[in-house]
C-alpha positions in Angstrom: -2.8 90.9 -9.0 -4.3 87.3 -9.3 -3.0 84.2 -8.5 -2.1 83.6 -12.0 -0.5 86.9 -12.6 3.2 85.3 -12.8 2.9 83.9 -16.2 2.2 87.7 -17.5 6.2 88.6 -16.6 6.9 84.7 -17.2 10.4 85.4 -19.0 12.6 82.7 -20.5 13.1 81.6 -23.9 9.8 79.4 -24.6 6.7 80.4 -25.9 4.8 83.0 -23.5 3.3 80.4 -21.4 0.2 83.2 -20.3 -0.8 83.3 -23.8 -0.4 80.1 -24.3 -2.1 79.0 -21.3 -5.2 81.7 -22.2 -5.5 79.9 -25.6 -5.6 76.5 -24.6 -8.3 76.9 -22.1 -10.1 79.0 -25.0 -9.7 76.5 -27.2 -10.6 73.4 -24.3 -13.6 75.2 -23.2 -15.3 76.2 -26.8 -14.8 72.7 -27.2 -16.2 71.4 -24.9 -13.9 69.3 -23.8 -13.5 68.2 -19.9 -10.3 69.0 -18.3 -9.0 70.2 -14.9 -5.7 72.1 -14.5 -3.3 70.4 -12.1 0.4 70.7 -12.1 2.6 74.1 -11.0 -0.3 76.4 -12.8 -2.6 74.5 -10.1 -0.5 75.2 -7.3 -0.2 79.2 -7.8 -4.3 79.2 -7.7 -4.4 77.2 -4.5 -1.4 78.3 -2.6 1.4 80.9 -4.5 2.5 81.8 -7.6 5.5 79.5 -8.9 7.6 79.2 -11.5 6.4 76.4 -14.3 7.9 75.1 -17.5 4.8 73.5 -18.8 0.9 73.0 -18.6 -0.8 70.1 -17.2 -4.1 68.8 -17.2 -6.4 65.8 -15.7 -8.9 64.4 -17.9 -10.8 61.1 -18.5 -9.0 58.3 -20.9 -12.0 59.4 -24.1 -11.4 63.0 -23.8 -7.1 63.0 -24.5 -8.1 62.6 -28.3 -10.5 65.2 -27.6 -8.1 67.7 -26.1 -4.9 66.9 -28.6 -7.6 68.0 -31.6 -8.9 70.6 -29.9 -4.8 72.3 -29.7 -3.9 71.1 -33.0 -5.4 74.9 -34.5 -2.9 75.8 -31.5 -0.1 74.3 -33.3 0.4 71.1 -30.3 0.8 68.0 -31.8 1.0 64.8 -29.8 4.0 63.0 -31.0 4.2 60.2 -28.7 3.4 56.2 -30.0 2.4 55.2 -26.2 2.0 57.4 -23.2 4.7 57.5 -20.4 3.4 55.0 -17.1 4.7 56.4 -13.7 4.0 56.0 -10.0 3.9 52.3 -10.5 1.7 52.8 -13.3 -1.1 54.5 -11.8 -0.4 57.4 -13.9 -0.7 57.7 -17.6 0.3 60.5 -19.0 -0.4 61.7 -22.5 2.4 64.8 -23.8 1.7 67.3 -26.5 3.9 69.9 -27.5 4.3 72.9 -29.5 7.4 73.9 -31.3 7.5 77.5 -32.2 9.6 79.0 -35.3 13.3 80.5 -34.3 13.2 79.1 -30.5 15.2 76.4 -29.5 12.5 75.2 -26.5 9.2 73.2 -26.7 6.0 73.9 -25.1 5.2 70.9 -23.0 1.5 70.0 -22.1 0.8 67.2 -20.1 -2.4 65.5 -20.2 -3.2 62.6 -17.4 -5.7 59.9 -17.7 -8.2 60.3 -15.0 -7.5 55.9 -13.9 -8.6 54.3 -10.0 -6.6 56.2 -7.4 -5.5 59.9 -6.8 -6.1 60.7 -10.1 -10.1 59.6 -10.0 -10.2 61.2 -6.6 -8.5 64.0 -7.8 -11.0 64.8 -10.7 -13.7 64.1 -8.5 -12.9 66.7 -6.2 -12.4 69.6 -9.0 -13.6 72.9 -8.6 -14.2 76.0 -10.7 -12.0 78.8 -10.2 -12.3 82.1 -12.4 -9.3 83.4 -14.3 -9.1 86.7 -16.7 -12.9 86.9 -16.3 -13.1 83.2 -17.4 -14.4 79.9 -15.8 -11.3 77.4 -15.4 -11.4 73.9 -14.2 -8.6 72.5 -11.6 -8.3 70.1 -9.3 -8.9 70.5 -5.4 -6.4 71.0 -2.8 -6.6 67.7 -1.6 -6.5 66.7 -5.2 -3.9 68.4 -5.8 -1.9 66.9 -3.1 -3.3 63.4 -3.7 -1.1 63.9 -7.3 1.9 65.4 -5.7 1.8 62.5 -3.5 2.3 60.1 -6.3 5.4 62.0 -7.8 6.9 62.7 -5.1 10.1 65.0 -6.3 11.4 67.6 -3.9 9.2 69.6 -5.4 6.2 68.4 -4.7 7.6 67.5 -0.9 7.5 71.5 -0.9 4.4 72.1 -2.4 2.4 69.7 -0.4 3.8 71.0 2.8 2.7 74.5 1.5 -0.6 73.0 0.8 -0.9 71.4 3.8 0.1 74.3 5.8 -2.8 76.7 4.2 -5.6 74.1 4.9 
């Protein structure tokens, strides 16, 4: 099994997040659009398979637009009138989401401006990695950690020791 093989028996009451995850990068790379995975999906290709609520990507400031019409065939819609600011406002974070008939949750994807910082570093660092036979786009370990860094939840206390750990 691959290191991506947890969202096939991904079980909860949201949207399949495999499928959905298959389509988006479908729909991201016949568009052309540039992108690089980061987030919990990240961390199961670089360390161990996790369990993750949502999808989140790096990308530069021009190409959100490009992604949020590129999933609107998907049915995500970006409903926000500014992004959210964090981590002193070094990251800016774009959401779309997907509400699915007769389920009470939302699919969350995350999109964050590639800005000076981790998040530069971490999209200049990016790698190819192959998934289901395709090419996908995510950010390096030390990317990777670089953005876990800036958070900072117990979460990501965990996964950068893991990260750490593996180098």
């Amino acid at each position: 099994m691959g290191p991506l093989s947890f969202l096939r028996s991904y079980e909860a009451t949201m949207p399949n997040l495999f499928e959905e995850f298959r389509a988006v990068v479908g729909a991201l790379t016949g568009a052309h659009v540039p992108y690089a995975l980061c987030g919990g999906i990240a961390m199961s290709i670089h360390a161990h398979p996790r369990a993750t609520v949502d999808i989140d990507f790096l990308a530069p400031p021009d190409a959100v637009t490009e992604i949020a019409d590129a999933l609107v065939p998907l049915g995500f819609v970006r409903r926000e009138r500014a992004p959210t600011r964090l981590a002193e406002r070094e990251v800016v974070m774009h959401q779309l989401t997907k509400i699915v008939p007769d389920d009470p949750e939302v699919l969350v994807l995350d999109v964050i401006e590639v800005r000076p910082g981790a998040t530069a570093r971490a999209w200049e660092t990016r790698i190819s990695a192959e998934w289901e036979g395709h090419p996908v786009t995510v950010v390096s370990r030390d990317g990777l950690i670089g953005l876990k860094r800036l958070r900072g939840s117990p979460q990501d206390i965990a996964d950068i020791t893991l990260l750490e750990g593996q180098a």
